[in-house]
FIMIZA-187724 format. One record per residue (C-alpha): chain; residue in three letters; y negated, x negated, z; residue number from 1. Coordinates in nm, 3 decimals, padded with zeros to 5 digits. Example, Ala and Ser with C-alpha at 12.3 -4.5 7.8 and 13.67 -1.06 7.14 Angstrom:
+----+-----+---------+---------+---------+-----+
! ch !  aa !       v !       u !       w !   i !
+----+-----+---------+---------+---------+-----+
!  A ! ALA !  00.450 ! -01.230 !  00.780 !   1 !
!  A ! SER !  00.106 ! -01.367 !  00.714 !   2 !
+----+-----+---------+---------+---------+-----+
end
This chain:
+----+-----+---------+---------+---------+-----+
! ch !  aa !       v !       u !       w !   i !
+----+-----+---------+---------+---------+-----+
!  A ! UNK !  04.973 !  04.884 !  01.178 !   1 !
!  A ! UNK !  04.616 !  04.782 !  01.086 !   2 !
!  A ! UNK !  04.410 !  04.515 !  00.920 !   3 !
!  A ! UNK !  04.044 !  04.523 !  00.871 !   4 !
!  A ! UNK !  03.833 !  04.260 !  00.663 !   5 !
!  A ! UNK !  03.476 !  04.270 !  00.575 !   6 !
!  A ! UNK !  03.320 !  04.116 !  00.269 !   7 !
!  A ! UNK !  02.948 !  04.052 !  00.117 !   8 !
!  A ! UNK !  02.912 !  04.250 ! -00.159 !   9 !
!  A ! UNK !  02.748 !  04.038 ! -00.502 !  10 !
!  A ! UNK !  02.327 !  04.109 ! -00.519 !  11 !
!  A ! UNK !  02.325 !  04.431 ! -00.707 !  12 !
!  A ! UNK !  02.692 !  04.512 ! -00.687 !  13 !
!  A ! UNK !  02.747 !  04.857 ! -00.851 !  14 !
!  A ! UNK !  02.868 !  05.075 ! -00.582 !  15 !
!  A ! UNK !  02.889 !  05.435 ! -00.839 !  16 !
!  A ! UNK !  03.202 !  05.288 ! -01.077 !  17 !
!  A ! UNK !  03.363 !  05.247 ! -00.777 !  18 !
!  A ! UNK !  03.332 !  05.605 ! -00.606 !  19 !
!  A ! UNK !  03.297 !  05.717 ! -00.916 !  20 !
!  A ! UNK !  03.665 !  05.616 ! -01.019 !  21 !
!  A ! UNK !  03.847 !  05.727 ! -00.706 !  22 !
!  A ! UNK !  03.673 !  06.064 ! -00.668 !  23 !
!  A ! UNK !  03.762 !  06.184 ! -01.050 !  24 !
!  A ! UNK !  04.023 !  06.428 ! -00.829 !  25 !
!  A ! UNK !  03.801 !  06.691 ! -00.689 !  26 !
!  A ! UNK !  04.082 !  06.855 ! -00.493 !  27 !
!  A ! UNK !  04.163 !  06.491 ! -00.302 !  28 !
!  A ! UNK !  04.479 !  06.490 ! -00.222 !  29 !
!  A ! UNK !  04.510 !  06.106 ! -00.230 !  30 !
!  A ! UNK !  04.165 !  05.975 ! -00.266 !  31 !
!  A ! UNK !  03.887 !  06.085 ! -00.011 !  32 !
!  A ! UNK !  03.532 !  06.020 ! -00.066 !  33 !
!  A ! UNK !  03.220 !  06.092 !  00.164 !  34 !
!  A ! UNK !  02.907 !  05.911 !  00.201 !  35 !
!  A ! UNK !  02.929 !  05.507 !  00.171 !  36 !
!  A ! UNK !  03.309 !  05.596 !  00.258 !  37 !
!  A ! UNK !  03.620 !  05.585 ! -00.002 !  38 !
!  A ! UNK !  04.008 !  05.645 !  00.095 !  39 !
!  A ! UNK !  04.287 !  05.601 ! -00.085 !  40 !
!  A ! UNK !  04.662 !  05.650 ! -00.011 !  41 !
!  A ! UNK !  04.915 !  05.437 ! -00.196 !  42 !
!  A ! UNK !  05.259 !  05.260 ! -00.085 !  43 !
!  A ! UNK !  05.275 !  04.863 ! -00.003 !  44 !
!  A ! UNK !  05.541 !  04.742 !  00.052 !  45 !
!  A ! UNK !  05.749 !  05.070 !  00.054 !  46 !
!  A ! UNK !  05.572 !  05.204 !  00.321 !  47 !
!  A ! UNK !  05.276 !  05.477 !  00.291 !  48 !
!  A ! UNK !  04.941 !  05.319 !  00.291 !  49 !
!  A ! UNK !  04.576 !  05.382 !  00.337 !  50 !
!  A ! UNK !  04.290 !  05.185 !  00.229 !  51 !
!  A ! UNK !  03.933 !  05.257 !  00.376 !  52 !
!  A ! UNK !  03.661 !  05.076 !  00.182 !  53 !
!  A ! UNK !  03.301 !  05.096 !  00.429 !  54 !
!  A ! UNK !  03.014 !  05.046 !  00.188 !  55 !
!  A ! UNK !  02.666 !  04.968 !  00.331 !  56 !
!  A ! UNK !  02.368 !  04.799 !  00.126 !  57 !
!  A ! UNK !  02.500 !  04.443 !  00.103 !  58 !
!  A ! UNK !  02.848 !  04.461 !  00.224 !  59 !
!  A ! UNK !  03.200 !  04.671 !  00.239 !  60 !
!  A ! UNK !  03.409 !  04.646 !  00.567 !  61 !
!  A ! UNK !  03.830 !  04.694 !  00.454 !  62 !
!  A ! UNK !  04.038 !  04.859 !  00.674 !  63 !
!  A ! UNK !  04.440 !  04.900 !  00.602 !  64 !
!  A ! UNK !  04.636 !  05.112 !  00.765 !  65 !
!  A ! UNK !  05.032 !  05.102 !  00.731 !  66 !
!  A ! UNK !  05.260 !  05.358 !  00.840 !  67 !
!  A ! UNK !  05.651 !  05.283 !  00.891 !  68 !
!  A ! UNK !  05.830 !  05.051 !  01.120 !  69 !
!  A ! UNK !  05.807 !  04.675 !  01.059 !  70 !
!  A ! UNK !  05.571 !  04.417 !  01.141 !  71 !
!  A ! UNK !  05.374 !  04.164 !  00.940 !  72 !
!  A ! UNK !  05.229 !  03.878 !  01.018 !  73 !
!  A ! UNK !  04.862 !  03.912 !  01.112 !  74 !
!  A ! UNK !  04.745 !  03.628 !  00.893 !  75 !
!  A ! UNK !  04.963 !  03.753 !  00.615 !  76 !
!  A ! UNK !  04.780 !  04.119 !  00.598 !  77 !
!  A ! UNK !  04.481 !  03.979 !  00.635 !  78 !
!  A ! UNK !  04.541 !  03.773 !  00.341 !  79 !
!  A ! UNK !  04.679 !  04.063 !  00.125 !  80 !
!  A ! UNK !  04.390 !  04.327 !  00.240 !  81 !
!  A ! UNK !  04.147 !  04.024 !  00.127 !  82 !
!  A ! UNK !  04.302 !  03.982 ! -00.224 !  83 !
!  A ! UNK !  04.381 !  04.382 ! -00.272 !  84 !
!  A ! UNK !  03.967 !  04.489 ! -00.170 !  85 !
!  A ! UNK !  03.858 !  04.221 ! -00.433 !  86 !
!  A ! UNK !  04.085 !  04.320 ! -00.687 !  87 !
!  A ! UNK !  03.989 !  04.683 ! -00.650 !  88 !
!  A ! UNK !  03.636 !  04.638 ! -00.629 !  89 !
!  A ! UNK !  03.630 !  04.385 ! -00.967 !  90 !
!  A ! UNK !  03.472 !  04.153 ! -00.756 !  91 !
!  A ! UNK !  03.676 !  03.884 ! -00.919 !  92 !
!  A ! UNK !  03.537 !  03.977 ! -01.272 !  93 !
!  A ! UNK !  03.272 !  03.727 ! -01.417 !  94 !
!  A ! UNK !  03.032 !  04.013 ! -01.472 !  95 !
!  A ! UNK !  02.718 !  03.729 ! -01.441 !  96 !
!  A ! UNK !  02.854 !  03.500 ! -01.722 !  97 !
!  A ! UNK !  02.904 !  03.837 ! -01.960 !  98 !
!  A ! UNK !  02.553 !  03.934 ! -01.846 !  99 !
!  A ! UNK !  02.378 !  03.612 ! -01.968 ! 100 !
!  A ! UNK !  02.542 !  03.605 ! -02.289 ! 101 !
!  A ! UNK !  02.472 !  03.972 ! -02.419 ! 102 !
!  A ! UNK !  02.116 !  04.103 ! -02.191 ! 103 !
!  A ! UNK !  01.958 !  04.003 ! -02.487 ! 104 !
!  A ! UNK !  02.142 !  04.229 ! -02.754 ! 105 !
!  A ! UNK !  01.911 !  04.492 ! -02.904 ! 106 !
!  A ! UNK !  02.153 !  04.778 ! -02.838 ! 107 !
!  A ! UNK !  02.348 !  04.635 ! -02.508 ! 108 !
!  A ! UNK !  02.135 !  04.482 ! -02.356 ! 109 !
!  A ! UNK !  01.918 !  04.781 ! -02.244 ! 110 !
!  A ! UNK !  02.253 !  04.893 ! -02.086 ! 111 !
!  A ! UNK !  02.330 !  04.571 ! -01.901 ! 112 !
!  A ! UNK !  01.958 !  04.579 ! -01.790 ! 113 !
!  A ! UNK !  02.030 !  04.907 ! -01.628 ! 114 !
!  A ! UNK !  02.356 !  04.854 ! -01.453 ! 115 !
!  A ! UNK !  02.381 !  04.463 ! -01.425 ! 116 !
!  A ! UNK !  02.602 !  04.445 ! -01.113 ! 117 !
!  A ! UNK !  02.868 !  04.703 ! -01.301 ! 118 !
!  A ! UNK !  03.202 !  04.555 ! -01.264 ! 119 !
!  A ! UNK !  03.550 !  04.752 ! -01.394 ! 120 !
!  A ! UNK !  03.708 !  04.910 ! -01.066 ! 121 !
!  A ! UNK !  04.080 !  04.840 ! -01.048 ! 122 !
!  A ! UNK !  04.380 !  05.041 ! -00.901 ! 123 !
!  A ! UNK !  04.590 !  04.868 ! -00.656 ! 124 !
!  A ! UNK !  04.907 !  04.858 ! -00.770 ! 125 !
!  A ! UNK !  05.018 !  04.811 ! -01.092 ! 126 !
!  A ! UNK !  05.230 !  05.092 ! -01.137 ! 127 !
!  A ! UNK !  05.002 !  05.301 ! -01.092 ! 128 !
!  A ! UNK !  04.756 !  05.164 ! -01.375 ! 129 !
!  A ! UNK !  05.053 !  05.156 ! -01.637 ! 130 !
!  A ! UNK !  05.159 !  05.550 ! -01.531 ! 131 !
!  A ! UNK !  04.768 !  05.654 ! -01.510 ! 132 !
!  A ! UNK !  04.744 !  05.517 ! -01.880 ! 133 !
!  A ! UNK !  05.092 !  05.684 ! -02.020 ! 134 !
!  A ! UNK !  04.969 !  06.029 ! -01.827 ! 135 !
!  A ! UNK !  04.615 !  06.004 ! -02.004 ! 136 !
!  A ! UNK !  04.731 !  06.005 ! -02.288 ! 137 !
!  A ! UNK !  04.594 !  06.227 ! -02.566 ! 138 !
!  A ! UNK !  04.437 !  06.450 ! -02.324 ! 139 !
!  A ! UNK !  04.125 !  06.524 ! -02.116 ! 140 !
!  A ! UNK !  04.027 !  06.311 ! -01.833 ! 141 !
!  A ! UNK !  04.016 !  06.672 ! -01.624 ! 142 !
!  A ! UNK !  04.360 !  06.807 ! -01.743 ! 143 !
!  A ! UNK !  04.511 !  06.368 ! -01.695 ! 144 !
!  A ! UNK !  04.404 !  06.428 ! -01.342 ! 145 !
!  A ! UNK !  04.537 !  06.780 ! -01.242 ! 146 !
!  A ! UNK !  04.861 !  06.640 ! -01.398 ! 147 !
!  A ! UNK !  04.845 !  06.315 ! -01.196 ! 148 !
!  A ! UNK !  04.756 !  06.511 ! -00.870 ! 149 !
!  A ! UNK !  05.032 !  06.762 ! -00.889 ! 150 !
!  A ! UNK !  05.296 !  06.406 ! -00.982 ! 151 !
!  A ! UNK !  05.143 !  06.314 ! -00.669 ! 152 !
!  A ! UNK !  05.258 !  06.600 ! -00.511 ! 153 !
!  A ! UNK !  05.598 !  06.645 ! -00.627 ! 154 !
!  A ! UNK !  05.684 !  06.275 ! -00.531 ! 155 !
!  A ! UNK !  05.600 !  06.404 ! -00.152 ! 156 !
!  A ! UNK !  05.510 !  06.022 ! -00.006 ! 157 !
!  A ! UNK !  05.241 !  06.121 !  00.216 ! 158 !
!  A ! UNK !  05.016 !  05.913 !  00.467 ! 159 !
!  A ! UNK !  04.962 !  05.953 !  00.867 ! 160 !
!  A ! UNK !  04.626 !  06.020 !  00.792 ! 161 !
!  A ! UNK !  04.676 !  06.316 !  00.574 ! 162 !
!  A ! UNK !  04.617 !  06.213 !  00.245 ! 163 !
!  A ! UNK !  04.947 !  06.191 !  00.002 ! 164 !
!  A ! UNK !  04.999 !  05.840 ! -00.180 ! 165 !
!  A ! UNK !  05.057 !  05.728 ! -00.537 ! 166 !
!  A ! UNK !  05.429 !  05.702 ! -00.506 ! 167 !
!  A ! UNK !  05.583 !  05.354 ! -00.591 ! 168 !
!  A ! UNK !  05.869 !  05.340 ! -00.895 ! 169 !
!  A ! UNK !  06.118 !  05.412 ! -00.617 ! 170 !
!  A ! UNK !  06.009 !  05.780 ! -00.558 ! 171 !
!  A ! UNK !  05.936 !  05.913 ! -00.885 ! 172 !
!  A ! UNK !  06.296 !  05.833 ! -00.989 ! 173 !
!  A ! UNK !  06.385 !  06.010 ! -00.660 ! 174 !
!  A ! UNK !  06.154 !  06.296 ! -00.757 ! 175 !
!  A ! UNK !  06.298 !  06.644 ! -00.847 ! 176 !
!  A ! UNK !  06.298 !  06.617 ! -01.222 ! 177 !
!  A ! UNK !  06.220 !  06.994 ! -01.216 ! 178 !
!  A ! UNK !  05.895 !  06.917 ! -01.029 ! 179 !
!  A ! UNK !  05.770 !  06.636 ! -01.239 ! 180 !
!  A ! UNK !  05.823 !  06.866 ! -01.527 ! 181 !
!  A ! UNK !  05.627 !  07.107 ! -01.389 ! 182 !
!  A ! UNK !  05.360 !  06.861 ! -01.266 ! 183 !
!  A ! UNK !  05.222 !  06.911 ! -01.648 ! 184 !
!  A ! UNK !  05.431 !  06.625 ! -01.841 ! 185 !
!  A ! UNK !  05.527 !  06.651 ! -02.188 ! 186 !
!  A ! UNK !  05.891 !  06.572 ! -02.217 ! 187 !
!  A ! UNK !  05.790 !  06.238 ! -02.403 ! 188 !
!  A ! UNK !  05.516 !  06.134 ! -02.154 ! 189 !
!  A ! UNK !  05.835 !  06.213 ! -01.857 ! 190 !
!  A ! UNK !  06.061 !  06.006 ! -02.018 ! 191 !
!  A ! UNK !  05.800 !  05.702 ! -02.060 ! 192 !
!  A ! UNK !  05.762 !  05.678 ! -01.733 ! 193 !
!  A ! UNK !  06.086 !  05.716 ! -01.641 ! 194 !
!  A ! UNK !  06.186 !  05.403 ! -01.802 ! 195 !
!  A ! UNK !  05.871 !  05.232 ! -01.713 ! 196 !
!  A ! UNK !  06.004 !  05.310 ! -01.293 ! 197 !
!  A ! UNK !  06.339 !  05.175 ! -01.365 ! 198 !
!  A ! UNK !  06.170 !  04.872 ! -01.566 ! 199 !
!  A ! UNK !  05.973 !  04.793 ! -01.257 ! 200 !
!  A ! UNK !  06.282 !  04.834 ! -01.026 ! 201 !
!  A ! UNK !  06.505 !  04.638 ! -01.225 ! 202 !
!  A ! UNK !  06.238 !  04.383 ! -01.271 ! 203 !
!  A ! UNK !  06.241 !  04.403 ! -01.635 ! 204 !
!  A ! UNK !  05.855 !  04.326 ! -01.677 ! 205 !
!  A ! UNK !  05.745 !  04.016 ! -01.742 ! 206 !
!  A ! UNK !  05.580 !  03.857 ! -01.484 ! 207 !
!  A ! UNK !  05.218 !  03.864 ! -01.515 ! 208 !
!  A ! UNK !  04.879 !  03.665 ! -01.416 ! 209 !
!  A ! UNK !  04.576 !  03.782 ! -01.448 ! 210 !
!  A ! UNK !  04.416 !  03.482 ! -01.553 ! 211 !
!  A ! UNK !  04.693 !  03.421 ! -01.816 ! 212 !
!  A ! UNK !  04.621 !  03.617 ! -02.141 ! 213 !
!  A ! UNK !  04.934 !  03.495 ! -02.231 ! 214 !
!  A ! UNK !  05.140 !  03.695 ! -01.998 ! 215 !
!  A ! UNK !  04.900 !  03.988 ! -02.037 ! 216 !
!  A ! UNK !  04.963 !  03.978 ! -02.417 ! 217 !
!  A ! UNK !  05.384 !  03.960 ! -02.342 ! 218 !
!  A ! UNK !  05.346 !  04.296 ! -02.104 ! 219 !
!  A ! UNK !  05.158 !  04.443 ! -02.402 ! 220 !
!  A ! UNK !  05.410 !  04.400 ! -02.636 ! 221 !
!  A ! UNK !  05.696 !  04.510 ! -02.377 ! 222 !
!  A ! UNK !  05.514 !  04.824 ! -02.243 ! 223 !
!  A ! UNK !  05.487 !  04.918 ! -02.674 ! 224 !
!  A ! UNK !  05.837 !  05.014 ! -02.641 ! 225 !
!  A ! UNK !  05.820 !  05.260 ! -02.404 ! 226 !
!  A ! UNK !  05.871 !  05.593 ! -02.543 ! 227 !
!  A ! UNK !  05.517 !  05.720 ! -02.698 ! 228 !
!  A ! UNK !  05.327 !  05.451 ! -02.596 ! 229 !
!  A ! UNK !  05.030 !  05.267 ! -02.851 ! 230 !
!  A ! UNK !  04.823 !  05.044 ! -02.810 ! 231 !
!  A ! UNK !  04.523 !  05.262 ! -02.621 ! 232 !
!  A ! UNK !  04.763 !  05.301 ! -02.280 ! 233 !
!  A ! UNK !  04.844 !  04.922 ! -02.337 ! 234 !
!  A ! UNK !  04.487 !  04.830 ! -02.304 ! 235 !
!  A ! UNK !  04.389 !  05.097 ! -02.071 ! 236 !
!  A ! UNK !  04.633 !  04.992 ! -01.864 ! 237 !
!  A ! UNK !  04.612 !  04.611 ! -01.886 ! 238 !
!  A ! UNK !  04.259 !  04.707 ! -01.797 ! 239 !
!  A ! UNK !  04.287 !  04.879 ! -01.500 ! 240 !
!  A ! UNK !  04.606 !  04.685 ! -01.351 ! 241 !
!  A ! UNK !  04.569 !  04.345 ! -01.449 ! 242 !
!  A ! UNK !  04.198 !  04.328 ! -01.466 ! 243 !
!  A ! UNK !  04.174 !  04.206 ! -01.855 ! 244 !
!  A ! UNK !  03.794 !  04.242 ! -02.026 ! 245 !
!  A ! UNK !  03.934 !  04.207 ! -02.352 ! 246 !
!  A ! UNK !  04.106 !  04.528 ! -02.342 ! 247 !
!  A ! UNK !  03.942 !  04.697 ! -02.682 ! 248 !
!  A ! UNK !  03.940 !  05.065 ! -02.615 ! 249 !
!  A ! UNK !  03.817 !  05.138 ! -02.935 ! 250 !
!  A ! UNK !  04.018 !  05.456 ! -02.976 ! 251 !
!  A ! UNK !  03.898 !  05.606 ! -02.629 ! 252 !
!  A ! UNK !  03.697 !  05.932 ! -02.704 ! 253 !
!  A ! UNK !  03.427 !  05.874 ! -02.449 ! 254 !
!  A ! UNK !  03.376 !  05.513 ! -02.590 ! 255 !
!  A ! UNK !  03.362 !  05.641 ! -02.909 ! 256 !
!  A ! UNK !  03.114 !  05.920 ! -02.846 ! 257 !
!  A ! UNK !  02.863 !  05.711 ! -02.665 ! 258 !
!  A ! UNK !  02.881 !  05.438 ! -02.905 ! 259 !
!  A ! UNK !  02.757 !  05.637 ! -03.201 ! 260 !
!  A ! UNK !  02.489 !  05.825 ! -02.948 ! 261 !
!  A ! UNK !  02.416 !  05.439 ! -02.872 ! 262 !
!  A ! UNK !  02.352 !  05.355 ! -03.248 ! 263 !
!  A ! UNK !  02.196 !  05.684 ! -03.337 ! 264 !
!  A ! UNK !  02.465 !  05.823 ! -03.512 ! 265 !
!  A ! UNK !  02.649 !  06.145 ! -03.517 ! 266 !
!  A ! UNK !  03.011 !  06.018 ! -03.555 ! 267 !
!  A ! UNK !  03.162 !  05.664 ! -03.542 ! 268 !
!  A ! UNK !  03.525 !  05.648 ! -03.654 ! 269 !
!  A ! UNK !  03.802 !  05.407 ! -03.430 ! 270 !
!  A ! UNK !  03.808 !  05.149 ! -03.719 ! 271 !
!  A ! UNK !  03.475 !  05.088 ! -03.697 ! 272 !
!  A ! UNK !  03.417 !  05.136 ! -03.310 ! 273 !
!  A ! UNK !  03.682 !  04.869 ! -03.344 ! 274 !
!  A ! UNK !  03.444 !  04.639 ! -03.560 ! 275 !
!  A ! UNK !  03.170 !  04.688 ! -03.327 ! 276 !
!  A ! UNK !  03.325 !  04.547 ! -03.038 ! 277 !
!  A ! UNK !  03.538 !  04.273 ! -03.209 ! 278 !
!  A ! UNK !  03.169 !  04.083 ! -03.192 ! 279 !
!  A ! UNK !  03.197 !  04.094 ! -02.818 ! 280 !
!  A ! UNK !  03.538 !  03.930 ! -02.739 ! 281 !
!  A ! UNK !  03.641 !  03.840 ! -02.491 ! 282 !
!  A ! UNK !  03.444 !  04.087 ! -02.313 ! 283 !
!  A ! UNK !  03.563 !  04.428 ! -02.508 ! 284 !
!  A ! UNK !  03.623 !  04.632 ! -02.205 ! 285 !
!  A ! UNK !  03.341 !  04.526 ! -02.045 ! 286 !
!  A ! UNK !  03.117 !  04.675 ! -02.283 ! 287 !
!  A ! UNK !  03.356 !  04.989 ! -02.251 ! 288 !
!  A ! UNK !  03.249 !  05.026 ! -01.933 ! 289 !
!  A ! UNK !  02.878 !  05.012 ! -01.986 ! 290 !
!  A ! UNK !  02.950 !  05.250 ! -02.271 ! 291 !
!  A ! UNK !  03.111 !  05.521 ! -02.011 ! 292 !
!  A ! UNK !  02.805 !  05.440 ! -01.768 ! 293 !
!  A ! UNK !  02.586 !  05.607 ! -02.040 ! 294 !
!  A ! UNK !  02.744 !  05.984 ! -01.968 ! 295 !
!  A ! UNK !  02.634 !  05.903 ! -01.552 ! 296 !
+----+-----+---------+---------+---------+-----+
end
């Protein structure tokens, strides 16, 4: 079953965060990248997925593509491919009003200058935010991926086209504990998300809204109870899943690294990358992100 949609890209729209974010797995086993082209396998619905994202100067044509018996209403797709593409891309983000109020800040707004149309690129399901967060944690970006390919793997949901999928909370508890194990997880980082799938299948989460910090804030304080979790995965994940630009990621290393470079120093500590950005709330992650664009 398919659904396309095409959308006009914003003047200046930063195309690189995007590919950039879905191509961290060189091996691509569920994200595929090639030129102005970006793939990505996930489930919807229950069903194996794959979203096509067609980038040309001013514009991105969507394509879905949904394996499994079933049909949906045309209208009804269309609608969903609409909301997921925009979501993914950031599109919804009010990058222009954080823009005008910060270009002119000695130290950020050389970096705004430089990448004005950078928006945060989101995952497209939840799940998959709050699980990329717990798996990151207190590791490498290079040894969080291998990890999250070979979960990937060991959940065996794989797409029509090829590429395997993000499995839903439904298949990792049906995953061979053995194999998750093996996938790389520390027994506490296994167990977190463990509770987070049943969580999300017994609909223990609170529901949330994007635009309502109050239900972003509520998840926050639920998600803190998983097993190991602080508050970096909380705002990582609130980040990347629900979209929030408040998220302070103050005790991320890269943030950390290229804020010091950015002020000319050789070490910043988290309490006082955590001063720093206070001055730019609500737009904390934001700023994250144009202090990541500095190592591109």
């Amino acid at each position: 079953m398919y659904a396309e949609y095409r959308l006009r890209l914003p003047a200046g729209y930063d195309q690189s965060a995007f590919v950039d974010f879905h191509g961290r797995d060189r091996q691509s086993v569920a994200e595929r990248i090639a030129s102005g082209r970006v793939g990505k396998g996930f489930v919807w619905r229950g069903r194996p997925a794959l979203m096509e994202w067609f980038f040309t100067a001013h514009q991105a044509r969507v394509r879905l593509a949904l394996d499994g018996a079933g049909e949906i209403a045309p209208a009804k797709l269309k609608a969903e491919l609409k909301r997921l593409s925009r979501h993914a891309l950031g599109l919804d983000q009010p990058v222009q009003t954080f823009n005008a109020a910060w270009c002119s800040h000695p130290k950020l707004g050389p970096l705004i200058a430089r990448r004005p149309g950078l928006c945060i690129p989101q995952t497209l399901t939840p799940f998959e935010a709050i699980a990329w967060a717990i798996i990151g944690q207190q590791i490498s970006v290079t040894a969080a991926t291998a990890i999250r390919r070979r979960l990937i793997l060991a959940c065996e949901v794989k797409h029509s086209s090829g590429l395997w999928c993000f499995p839903a909370p439904a298949h990792l508890l049906q995953a061979d504990t053995e194999a998750l194990m093996a996938a790389g997880l520390s027994r506490g980082k296994w167990r977190a998300l463990v509770a987070l799938a049943q969580w999300f299948e017994a609909g223990q989460l609170p529901e949330v809204r994007t635009s309502e910090s109050e239900s972003l804030e509520a998840l926050g304080e639920c998600l803190l109870a998983l097993p190991g979790v602080g508050p970096w995965t909380v705002n990582y994940a609130l980040l990347r899943g629900f979209g929030w630009l408040d998220a302070s990621l103050h005790g991320d290393v890269a943030v950390r690294r290229n804020l010091a470079r950015l002020l000319g120093r050789d070490d910043i500590s988290q309490a006082d990358t955590e001063r720093w950005l206070r001055a730019f709330t609500p737009w904390r992650a934001l700023v994250a992100a144009h202090l990541w664009a500095m190592s591109t």
